[in-house]
N, C-alpha and C positions, 0 to 999 in steps of 0.2 A: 348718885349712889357710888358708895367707893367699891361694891361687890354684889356682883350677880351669879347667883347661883343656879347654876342650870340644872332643870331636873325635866330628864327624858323619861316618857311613859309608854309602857305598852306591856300590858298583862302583870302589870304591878299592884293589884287594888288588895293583897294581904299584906303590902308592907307602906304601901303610900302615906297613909295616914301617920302612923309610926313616924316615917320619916322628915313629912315635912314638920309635924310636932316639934319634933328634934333640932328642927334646921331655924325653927320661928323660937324656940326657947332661947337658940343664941344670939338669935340676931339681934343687930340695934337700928335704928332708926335709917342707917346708912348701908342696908341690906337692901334686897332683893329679889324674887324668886319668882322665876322663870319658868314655866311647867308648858310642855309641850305633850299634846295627847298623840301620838302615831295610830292615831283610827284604832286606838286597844277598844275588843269586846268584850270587857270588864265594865265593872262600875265604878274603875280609875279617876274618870272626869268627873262624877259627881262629887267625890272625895277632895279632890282638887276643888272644884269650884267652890265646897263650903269655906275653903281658906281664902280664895279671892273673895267670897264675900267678908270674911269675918277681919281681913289684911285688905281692902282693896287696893292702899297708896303703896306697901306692897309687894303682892302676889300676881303675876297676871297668869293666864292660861293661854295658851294656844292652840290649836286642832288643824291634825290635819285630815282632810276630805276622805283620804285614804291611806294605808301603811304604805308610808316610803323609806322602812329601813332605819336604821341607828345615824348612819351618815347625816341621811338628810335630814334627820331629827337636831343630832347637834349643830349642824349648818342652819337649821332655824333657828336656835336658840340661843347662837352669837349673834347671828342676825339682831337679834332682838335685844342683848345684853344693852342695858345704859349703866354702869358699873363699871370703872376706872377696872377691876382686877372681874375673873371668871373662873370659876369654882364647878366643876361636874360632878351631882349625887347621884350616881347611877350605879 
């Protein structure tokens, strides 16, 4: 991938959908997209996961167990970038 776009989650399920919409109409085949769940009590992750189904090659999701904050959200999701450049929708 030449770009990964990170997208941090937590109590975003009125605009998530919107977004990654938005983030998948531009992409091209050398995209990305990174979604980490911070334990949101929304229905953020299901929203997310219909785009890892519908993109599996790709969208991935991540979760974490429990909310560890913004920090350690984008600390996971560089972690996780395979994308020459990184891009944060948050």
């Amino acid at each position: 991938f030449w770009l990964s776009v990170l997208v941090p989650m937590f109590k975003v399920e009125a605009y998530l959908d919107q977004c990654l919409g938005s983030v998948m109409a531009q992409a091209d085949a050398g995209v990305e997209i990174v979604i980490c769940d911070d334990a949101s009590p929304d229905a953020g992750a299901a929203i997310a996961q219909r785009y890892v189904d519908a993109y599996p090659d790709q969208v991935r999701l991540l979760r974490h167990p429990h909310n560890r904050g913004i920090s350690a959200t984008r600390n996971t999701l560089i972690d996780a970038a395979q994308g020459e450049y990184v891009w944060f929708v948050d």
